[in-house]
C-alpha positions as CSV (number, residue, x, y, z in Angstrom):
1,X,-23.5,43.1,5.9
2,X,-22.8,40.5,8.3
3,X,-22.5,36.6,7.1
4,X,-23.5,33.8,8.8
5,X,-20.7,33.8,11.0
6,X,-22.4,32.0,14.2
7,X,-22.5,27.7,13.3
8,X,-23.6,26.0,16.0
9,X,-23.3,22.3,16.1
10,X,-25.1,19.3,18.4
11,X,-24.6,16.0,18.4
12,X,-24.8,12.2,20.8
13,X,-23.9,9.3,20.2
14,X,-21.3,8.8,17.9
15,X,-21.1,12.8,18.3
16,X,-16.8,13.0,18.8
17,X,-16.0,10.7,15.3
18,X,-19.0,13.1,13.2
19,X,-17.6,16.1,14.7
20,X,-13.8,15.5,14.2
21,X,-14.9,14.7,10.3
22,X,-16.5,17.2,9.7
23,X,-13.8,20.1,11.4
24,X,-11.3,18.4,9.5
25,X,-12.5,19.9,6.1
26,X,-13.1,23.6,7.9
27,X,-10.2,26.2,6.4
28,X,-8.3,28.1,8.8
29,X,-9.6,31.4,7.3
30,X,-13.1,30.1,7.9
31,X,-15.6,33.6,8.5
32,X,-17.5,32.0,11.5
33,X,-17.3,30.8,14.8
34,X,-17.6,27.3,15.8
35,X,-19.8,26.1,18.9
36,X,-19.8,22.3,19.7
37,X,-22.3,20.2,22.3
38,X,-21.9,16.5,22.3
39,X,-23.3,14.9,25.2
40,X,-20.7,13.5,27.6
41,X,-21.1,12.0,31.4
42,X,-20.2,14.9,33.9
43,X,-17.8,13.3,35.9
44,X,-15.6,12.6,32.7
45,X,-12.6,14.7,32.1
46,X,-13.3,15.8,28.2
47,X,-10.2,15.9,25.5
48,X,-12.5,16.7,22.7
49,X,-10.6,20.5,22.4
50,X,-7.1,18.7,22.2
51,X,-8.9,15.8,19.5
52,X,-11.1,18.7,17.4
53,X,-7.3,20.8,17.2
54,X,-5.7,17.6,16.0
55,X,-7.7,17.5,13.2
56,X,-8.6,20.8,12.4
57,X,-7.3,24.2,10.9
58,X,-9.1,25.9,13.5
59,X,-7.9,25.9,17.2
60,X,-10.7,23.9,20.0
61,X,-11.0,24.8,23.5
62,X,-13.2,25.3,26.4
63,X,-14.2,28.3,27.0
64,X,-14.1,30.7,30.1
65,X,-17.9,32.1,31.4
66,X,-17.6,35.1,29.4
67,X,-15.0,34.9,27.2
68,X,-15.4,37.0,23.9
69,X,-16.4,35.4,20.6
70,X,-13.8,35.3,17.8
71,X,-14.1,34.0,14.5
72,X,-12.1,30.9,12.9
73,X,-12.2,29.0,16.9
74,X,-13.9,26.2,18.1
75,X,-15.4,26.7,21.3
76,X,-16.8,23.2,22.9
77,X,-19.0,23.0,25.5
78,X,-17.1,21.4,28.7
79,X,-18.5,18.3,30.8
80,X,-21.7,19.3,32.9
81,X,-21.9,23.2,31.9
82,X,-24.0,24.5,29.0
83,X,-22.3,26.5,26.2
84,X,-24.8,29.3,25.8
85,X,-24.2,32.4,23.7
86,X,-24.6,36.3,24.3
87,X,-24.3,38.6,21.8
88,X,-20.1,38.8,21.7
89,X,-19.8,36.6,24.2
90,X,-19.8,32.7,25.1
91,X,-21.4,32.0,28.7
92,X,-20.4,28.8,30.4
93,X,-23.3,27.8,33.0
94,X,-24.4,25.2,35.5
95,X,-27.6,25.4,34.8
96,X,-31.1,23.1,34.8
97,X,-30.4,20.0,32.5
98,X,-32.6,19.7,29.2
99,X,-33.8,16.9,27.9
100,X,-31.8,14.9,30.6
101,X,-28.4,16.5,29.1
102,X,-25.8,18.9,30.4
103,X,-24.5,20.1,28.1
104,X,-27.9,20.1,26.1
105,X,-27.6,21.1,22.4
106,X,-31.1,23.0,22.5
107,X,-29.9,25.6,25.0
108,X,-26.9,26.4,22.6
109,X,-29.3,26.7,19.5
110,X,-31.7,28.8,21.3
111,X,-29.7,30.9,22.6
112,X,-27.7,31.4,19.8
113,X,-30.9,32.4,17.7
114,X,-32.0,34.7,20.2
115,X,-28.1,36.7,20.7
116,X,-27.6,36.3,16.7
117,X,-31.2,35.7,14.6
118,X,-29.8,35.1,10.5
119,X,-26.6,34.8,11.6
120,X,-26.7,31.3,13.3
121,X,-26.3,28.2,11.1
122,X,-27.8,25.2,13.4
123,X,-26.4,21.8,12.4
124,X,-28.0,18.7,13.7
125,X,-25.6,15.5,13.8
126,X,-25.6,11.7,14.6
127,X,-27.3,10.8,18.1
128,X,-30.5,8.7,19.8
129,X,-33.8,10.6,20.7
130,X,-34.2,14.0,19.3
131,X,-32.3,17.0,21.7
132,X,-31.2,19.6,19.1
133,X,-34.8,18.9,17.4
134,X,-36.5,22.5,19.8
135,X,-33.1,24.7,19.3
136,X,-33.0,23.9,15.5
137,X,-36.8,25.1,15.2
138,X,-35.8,28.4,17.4
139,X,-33.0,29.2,14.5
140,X,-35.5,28.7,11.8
141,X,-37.9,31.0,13.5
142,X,-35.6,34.0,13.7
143,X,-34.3,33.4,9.7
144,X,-30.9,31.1,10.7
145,X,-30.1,28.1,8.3
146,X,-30.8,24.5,9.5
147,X,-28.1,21.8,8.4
148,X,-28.9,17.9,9.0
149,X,-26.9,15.4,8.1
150,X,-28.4,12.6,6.2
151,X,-30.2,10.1,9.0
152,X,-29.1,7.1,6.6
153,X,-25.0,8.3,6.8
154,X,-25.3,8.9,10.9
155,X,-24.2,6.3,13.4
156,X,-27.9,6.8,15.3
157,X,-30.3,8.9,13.2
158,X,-32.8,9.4,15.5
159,X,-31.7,13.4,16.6
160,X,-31.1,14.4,12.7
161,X,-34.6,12.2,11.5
162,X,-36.4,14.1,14.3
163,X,-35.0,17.4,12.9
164,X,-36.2,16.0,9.7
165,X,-39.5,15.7,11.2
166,X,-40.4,18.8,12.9
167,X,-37.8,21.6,11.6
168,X,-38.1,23.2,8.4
169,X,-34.2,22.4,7.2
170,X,-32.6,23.6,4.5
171,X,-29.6,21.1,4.0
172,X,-29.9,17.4,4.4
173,X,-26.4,15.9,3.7
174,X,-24.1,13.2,4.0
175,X,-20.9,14.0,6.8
176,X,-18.3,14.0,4.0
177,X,-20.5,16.9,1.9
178,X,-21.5,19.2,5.0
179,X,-18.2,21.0,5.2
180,X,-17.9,22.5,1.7
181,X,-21.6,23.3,2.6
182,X,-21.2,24.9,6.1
183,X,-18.3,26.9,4.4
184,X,-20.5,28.4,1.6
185,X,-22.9,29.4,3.8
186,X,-20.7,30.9,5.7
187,X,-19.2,33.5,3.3
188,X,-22.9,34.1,2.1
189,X,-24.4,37.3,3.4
190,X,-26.9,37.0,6.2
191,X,-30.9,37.8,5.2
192,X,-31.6,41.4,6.7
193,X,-34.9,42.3,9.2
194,X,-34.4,39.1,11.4
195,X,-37.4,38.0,13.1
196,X,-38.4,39.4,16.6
197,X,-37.5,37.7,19.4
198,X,-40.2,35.7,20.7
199,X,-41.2,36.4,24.6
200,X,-41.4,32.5,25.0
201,X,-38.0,32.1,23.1
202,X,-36.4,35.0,25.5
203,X,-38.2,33.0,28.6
204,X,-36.5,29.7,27.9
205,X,-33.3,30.8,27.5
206,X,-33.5,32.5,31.1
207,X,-34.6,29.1,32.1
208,X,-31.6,27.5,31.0
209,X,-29.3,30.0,32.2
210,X,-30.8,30.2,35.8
211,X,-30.9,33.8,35.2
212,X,-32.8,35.8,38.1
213,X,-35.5,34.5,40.2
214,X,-38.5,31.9,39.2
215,X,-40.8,32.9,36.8
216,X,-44.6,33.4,37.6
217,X,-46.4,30.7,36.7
218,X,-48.2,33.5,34.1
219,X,-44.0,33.8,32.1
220,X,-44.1,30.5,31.5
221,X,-44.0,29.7,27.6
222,X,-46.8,27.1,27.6
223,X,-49.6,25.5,29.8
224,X,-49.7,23.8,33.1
225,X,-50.2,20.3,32.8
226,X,-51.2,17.2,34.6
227,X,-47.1,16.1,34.7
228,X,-44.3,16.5,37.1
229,X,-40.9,16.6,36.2
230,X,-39.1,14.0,36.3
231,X,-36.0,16.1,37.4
232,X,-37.3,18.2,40.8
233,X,-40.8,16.7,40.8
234,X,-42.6,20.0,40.5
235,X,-45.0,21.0,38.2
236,X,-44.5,20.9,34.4
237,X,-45.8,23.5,31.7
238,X,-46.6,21.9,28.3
239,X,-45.2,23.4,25.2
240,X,-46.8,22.9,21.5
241,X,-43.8,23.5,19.8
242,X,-45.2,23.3,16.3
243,X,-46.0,19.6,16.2
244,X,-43.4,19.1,18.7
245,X,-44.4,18.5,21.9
246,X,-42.5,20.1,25.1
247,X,-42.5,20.2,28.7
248,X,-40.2,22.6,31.3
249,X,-40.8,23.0,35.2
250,X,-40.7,26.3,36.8
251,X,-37.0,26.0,37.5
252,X,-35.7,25.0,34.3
253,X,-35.5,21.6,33.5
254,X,-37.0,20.1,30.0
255,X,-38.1,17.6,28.1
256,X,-39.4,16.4,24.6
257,X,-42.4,13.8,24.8
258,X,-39.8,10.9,23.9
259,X,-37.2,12.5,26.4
260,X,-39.9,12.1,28.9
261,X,-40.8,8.9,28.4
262,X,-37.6,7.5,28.5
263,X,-37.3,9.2,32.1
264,X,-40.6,7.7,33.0
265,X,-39.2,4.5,31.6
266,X,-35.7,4.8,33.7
267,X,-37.4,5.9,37.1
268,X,-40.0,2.8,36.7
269,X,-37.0,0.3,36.3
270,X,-35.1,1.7,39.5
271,X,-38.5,1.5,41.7
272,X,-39.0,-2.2,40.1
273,X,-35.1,-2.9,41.1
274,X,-35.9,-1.6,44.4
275,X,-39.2,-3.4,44.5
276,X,-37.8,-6.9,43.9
277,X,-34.7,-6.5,46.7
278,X,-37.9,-5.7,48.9
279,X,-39.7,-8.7,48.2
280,X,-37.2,-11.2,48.4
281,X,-36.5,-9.6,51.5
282,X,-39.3,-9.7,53.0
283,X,-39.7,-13.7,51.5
284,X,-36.3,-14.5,53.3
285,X,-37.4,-12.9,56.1
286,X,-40.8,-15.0,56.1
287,X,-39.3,-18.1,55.2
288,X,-36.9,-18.1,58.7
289,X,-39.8,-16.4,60.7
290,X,-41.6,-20.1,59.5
291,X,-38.6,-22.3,60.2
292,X,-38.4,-20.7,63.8
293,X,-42.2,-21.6,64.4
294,X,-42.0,-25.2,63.5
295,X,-38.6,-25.6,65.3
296,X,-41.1,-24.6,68.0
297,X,-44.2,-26.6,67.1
298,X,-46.4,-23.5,66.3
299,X,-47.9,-24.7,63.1
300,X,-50.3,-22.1,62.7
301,X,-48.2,-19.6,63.0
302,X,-45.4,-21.4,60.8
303,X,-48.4,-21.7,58.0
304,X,-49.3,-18.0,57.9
305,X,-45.6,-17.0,57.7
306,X,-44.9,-20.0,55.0
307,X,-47.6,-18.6,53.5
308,X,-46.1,-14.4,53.6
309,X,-42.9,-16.4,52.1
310,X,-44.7,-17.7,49.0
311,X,-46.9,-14.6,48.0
312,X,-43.4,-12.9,48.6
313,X,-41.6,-15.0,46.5
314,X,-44.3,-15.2,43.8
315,X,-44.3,-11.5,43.6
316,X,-40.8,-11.2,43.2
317,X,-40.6,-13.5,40.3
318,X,-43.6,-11.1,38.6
319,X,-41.1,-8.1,38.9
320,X,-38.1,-10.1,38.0
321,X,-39.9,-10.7,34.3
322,X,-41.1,-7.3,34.0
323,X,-37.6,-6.0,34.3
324,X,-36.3,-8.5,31.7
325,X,-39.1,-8.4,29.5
326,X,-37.8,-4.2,29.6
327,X,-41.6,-3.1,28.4
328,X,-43.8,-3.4,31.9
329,X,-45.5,-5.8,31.2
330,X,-45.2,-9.8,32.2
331,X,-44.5,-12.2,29.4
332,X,-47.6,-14.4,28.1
333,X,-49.5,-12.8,30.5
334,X,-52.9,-10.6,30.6
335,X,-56.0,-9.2,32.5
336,X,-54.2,-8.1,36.3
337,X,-50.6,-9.8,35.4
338,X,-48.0,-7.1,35.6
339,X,-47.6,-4.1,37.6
340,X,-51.3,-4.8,38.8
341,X,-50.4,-7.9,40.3
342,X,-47.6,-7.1,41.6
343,X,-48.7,-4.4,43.8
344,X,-52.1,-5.8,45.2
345,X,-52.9,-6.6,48.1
């Protein structure tokens, strides 16, 4: 009988320092297979393999698209490809970012409970928001364990209090106890009968691996909604994950609710950035058409573009406070003050 000899680990901020603590206390005749996703920029060249070996019994690396899965290894997902699993095999992929990430810990989890059911110990570590939150919930669903470490020991405990939250986890720990733990549960035999695979589980693992053409709008694992993704502006299906809520576009990308907003919350800031540079602009601009009239005794016309110059200005100084208030809204302000005011005419 088969132990659980799949762990699968996710973490953010503060991810490389939780990770190479808790590797260091793995043995070197550990039963499992180790699969890491921090978050890292894409662009960054990634030493975590050479950091994770330093400190570890068990050997780190990136793995090749396809490589075959051996036990007592740390595989680590490289900068701007998912690590997804198959049964025997890792897969390396370019494909749709989740929850603004790739690497994305939810594809990993997913796809390792869908290729491995009670085999696959999920283990949610320090980081902001709540990715890993989906993929831990798809391992409880097909009879894998669910490991947390203690939100009060992490360096940002929002991604283990959200697993808290909405998974049903079996081990809450502090970093310096999850080894030992992680280790028992590995030479502990696997339940039997693992769950089905859920059609939506199968569907969103496609997603994320880009695998064959689109799905009908009738494959996709939730309801349409009135959103549009943030990523490729098309439409996005809504997904009641529990009491999680979800989102993913007809080509792959997805969100949490909090994810989401925080995209909303980024896309608002650039237009607002852009939005001030136009109106001071277009003051500037205003101002010297008004200078030019006068040097020419056109008073009228030097008062209507004097005029342009101060709405201009005024509006610019109503964006400059929303972006350093950082909320939307202007400071000491109510009733059409804000965005509102801003933007009429």
């Amino acid at each position: 009988m088969p132990g659980h000899d799949i762990i699968v680990i996710g973490a953010s901020t503060g991810g490389v320092e939780a990770v190479s603590t808790l590797v260091r206390w793995l043995p070197a005749d550990l039963p499992a297979a180790v699969f890491v996703v921090i978050h890292f920029p894409p662009d960054v060249p990634s030493r975590l393999p050479l950091i994770l070996s330093r400190w570890s019994a068990l050997p780190a690396a990136h793995p090749v698209d396809g490589e075959p899965i051996q036990p007592g290894r740390i595989y680590v997902a490289p900068p701007d490809r998912h690590l997804m699993l198959e049964p025997g095999r890792v897969r390396v992929i370019l494909g749709p970012r989740e929850n603004r990430h790739r690497p994305a810990v939810d594809p990993l989890f997913r796809s390792a409970a869908v290729a491995y059911g009670p085999r696959v110990v999920g283990v949610v570590l320090t980081g902001a928001l709540d990715d890993g939150t989906a993929g831990l919930r798809a391992i409880k669903r097909r009879g894998g364990v669910a490991v947390v470490q203690d939100p009060d020991d992490a360096f940002f405990p929002s991604m283990p209090a959200s697993a808290l939250k909405y998974a049903d986890v079996d081990h809450c720990l502090p970093l310096a106890d999850l080894a030992n733990q992680l280790v028992a549960i590995a030479r502990e035999p696997a339940a039997e009968g693992a769950c089905p695979v859920p059609k939506d589980m199968e569907i969103e693992v496609k997603s994320a691996e880009f695998d064959g053409p689109v799905p009908e709008a009738r494959d996709k694992p939730g309801t349409l909604s009135s959103f549009t993704c943030p990523e490729c502006h098309g439409p996005l299906w809504e997904i009641r994950d529990g009491e999680l809520i979800r989102f993913r576009c007809r080509t792959g990308h997805a969100f949490t609710a909090d994810h989401m907003l925080a995209e909303q919350a980024e896309a608002l800031e650039a237009a607002l950035w852009v939005a001030l540079n136009t109106l001071e602009e277009s003051a500037q601009m205003a101002g010297r058409l008004a200078h030019e009239a006068r040097g020419r005794s056109h008073d009228r016309v030097a008062a209507r573009f004097e005029e342009r110059a101060e709405d201009a200005y005024r509006r610019a100084s109503l964006v400059r406070e929303v972006l350093l208030t950082g909320d939307g809204t202007v400071p000491g302000e109510g009733g059409d003050s804000g965005i509102g005011a801003i933007t009429a005419s």
